[in-house]
Each structure stands twice: as structure tokens, then as C-alpha cells.
VMD Tcl script that builds the backbone (N, CA, C; Angstrom):
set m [mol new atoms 219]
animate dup $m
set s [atomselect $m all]
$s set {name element resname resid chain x y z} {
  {N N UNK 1 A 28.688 -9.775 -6.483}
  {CA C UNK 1 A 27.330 -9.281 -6.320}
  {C C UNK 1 A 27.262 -8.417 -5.065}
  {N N UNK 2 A 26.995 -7.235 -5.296}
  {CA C UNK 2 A 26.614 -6.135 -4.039}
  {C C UNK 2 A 25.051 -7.227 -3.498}
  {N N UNK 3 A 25.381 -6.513 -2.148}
  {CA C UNK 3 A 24.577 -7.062 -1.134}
  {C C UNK 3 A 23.048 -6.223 -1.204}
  {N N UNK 4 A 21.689 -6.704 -1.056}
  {CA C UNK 4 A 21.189 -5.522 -1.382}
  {C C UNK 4 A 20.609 -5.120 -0.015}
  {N N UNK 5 A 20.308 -3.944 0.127}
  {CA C UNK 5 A 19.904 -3.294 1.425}
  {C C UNK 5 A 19.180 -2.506 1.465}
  {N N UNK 6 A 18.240 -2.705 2.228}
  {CA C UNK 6 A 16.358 -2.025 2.945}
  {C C UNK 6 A 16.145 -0.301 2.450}
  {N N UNK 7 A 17.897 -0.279 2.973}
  {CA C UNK 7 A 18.148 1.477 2.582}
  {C C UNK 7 A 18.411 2.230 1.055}
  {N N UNK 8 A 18.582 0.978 0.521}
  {CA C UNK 8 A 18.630 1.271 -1.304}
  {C C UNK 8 A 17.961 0.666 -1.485}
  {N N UNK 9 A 16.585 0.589 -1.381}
  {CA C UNK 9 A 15.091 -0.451 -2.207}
  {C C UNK 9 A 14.122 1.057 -2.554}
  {N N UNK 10 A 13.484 0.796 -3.655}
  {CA C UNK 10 A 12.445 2.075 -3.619}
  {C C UNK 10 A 11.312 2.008 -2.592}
  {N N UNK 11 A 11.089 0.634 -2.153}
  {CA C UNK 11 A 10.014 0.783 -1.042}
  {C C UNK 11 A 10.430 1.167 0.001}
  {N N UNK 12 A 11.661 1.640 0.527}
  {CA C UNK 12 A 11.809 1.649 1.754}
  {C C UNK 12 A 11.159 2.855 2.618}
  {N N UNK 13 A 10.817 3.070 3.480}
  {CA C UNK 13 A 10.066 4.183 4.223}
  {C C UNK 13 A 10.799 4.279 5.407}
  {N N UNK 14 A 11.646 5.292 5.599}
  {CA C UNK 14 A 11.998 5.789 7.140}
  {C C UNK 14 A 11.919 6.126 8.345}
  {N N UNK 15 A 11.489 5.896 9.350}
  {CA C UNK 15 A 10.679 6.380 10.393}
  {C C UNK 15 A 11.568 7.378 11.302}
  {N N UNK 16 A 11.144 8.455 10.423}
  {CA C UNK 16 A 12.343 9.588 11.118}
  {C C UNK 16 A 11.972 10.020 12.767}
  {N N UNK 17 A 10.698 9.606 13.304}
  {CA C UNK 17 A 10.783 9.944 14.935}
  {C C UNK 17 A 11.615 8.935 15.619}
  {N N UNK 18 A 11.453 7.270 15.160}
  {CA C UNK 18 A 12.333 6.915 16.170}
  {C C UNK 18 A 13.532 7.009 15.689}
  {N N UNK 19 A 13.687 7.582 14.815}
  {CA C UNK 19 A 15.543 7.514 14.171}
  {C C UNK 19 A 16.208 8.517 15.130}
  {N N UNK 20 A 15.384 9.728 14.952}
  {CA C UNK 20 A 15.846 10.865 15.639}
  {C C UNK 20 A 15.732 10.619 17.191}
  {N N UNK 21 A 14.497 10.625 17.974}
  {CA C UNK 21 A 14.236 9.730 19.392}
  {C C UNK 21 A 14.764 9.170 19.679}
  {N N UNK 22 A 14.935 7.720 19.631}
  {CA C UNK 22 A 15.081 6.611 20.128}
  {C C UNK 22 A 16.646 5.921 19.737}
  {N N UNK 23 A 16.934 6.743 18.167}
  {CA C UNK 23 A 18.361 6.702 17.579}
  {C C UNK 23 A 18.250 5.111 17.280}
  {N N UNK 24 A 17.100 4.578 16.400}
  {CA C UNK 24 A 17.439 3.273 16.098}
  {C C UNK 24 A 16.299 3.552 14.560}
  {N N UNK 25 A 16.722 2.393 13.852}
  {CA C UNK 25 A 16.114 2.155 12.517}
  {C C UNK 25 A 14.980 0.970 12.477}
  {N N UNK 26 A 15.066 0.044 13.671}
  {CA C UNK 26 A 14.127 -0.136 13.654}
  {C C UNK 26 A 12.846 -0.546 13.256}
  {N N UNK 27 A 11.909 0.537 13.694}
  {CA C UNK 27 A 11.269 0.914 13.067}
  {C C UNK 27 A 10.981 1.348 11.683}
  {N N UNK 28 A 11.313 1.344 11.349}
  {CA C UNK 28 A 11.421 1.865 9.268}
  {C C UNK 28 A 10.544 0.278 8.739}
  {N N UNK 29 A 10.177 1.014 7.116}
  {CA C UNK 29 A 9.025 0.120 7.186}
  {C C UNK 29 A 9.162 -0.201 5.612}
  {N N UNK 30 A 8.521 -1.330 5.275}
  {CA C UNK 30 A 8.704 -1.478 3.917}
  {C C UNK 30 A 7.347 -1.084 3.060}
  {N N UNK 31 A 7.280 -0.496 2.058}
  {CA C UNK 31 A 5.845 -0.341 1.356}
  {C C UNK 31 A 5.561 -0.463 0.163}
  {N N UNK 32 A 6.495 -2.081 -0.054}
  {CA C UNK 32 A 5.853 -3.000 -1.788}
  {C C UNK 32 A 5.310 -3.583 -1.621}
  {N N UNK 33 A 3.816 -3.450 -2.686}
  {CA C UNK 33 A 3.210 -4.134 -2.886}
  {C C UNK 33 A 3.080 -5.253 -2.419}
  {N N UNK 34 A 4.081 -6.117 -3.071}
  {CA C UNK 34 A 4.417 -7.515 -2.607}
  {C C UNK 34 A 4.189 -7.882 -1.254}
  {N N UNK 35 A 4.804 -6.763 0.010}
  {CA C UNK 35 A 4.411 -7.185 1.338}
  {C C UNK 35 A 3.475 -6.831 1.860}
  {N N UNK 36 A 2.431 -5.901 1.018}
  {CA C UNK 36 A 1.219 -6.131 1.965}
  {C C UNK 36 A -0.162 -7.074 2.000}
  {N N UNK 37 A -0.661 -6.864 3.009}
  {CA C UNK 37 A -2.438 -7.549 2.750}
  {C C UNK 37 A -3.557 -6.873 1.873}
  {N N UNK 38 A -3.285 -5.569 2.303}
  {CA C UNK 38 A -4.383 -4.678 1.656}
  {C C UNK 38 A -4.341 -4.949 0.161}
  {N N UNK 39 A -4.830 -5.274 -1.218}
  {CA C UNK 39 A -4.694 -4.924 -2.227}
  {C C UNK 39 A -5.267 -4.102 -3.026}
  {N N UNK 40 A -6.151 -3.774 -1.747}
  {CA C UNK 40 A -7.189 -2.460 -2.785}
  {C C UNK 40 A -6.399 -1.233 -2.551}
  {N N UNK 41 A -5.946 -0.750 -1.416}
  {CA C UNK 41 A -4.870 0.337 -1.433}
  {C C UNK 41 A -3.901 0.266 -1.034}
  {N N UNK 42 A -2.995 -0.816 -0.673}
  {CA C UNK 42 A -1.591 -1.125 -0.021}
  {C C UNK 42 A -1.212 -0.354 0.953}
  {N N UNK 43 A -2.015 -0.027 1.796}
  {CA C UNK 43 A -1.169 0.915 2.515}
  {C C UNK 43 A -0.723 0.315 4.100}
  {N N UNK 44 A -0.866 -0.859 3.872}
  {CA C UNK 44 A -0.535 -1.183 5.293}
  {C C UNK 44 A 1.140 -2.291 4.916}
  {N N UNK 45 A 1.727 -1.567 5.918}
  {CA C UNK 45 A 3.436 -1.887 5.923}
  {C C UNK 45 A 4.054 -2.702 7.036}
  {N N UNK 46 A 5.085 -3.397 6.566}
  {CA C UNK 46 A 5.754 -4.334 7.612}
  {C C UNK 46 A 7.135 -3.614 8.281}
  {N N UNK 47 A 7.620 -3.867 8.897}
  {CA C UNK 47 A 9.149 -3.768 9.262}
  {C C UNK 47 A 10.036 -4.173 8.858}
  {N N UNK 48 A 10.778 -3.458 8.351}
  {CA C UNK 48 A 12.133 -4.167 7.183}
  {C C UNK 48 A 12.745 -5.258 7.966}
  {N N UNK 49 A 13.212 -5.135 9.379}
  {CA C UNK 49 A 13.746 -5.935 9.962}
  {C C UNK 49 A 12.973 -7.228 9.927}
  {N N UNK 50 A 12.252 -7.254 9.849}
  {CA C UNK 50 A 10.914 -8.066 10.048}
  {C C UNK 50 A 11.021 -8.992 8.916}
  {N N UNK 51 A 10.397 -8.493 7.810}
  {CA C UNK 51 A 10.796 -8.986 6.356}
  {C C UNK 51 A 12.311 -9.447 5.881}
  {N N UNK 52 A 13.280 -9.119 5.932}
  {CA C UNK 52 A 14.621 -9.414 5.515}
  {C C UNK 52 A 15.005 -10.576 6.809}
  {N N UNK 53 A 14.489 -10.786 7.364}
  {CA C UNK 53 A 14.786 -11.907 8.665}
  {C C UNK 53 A 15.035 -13.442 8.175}
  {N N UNK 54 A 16.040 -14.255 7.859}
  {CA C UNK 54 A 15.686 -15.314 7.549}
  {C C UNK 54 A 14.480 -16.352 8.724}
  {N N UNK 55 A 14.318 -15.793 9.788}
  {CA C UNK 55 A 13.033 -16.524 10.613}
  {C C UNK 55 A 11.412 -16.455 9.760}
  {N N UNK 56 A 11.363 -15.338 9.021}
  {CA C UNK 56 A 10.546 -15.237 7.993}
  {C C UNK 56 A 10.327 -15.698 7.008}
  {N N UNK 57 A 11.170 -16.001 6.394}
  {CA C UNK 57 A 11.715 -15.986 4.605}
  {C C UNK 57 A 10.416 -17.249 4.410}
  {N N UNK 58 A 9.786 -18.311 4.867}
  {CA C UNK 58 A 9.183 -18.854 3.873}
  {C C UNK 58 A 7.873 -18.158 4.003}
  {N N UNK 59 A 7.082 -17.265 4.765}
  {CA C UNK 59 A 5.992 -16.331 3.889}
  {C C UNK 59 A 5.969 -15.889 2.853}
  {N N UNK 60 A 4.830 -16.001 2.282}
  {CA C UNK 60 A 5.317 -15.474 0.610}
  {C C UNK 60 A 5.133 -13.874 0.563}
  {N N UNK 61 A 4.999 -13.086 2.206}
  {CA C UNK 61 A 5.573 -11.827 1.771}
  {C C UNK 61 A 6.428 -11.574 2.491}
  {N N UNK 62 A 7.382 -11.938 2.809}
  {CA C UNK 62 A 8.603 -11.958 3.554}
  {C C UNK 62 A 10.109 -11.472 2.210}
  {N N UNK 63 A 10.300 -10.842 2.137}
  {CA C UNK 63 A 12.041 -10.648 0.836}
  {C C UNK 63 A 12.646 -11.335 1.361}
  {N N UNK 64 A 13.122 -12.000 2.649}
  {CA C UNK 64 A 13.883 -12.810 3.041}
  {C C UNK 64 A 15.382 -12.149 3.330}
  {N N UNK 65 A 16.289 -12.924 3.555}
  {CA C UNK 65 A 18.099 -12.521 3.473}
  {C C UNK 65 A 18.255 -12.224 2.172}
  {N N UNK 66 A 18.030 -12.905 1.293}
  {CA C UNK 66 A 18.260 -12.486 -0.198}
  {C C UNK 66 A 17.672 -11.141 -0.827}
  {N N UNK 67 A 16.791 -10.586 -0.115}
  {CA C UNK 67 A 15.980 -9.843 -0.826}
  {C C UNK 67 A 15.434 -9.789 -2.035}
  {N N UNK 68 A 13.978 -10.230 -1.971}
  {CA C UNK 68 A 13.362 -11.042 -3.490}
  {C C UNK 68 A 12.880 -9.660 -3.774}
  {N N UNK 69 A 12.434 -8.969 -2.976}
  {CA C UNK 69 A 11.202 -7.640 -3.671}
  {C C UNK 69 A 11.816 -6.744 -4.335}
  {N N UNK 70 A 13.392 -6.268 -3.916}
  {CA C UNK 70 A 14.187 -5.683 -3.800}
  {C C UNK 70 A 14.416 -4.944 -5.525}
  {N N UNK 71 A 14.174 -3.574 -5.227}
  {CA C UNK 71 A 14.059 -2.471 -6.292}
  {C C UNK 71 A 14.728 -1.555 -6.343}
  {N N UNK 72 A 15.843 -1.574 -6.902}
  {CA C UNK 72 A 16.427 0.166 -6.510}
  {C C UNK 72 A 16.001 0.956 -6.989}
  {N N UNK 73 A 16.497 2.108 -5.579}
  {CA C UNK 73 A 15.905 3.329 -6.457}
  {C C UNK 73 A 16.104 3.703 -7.750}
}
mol reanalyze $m
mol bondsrecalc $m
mol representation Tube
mol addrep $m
């Protein structure tokens, strides 16, 4: 089983200032459904690092180490 990763999910969102700036990832953000609050327009996003964290994993919007949300492109 391939491992799955933040950078091959369709939600993933890049945050190209601090990539380029700061030279870290970071920042980059996830934007499924699944992890947000908003449900009338989803537009509010977590931090991949954040979400894939097993310190997270029992929120039920957390993907965890396993990555539950996890969509490829």
C-alpha cells in the first residue's frame, strides 16, 4: 500500500508565499469538506500538518496518520 500524502489529495491547497518566503510547507492547507466548520460554504481550512498529526486523529475532522479524507487527484 502506497502511503498517502497531503501533496496527492484533491483538497490540498498550497501556500505559495510561505513556500517561496519562508521556504517551508507548512503552511499549506487542507479544503475537504470533511475538515471544515462552515457548512454553508466551506471555506474555512485547517493545516495539513495539523490534520494528518496523530495528536489529532480522534477529532472527527482530523484525516489522522492514515489519512481518512484522502482523495486523489
Amino acid at each position: 500500500m502506497t502511503k498517502k500524502l497531503c501533496k496527492d489529495c484533491k483538497w490540498y491547497r498550497k501556500s505559495w508565499f510561505e513556500h517561496i518566503v519562508f521556504r517551508t510547507n507548512r503552511y499549506d492547507m487542507c479544503a475537504s469538506p470533511n475538515t471544515t466548520d462552515d457548512l454553508v460554504t466551506g471555506h474555512k481550512q485547517r493545516f495539513c500538518d495539523m490534520l494528518r498529526s496523530s495528536r489529532w486523529s480522534e477529532l472527527d475532522y482530523s484525516c489522522g496518520p492514515d489519512g481518512r479524507f484522502f482523495e486523489p487527484k
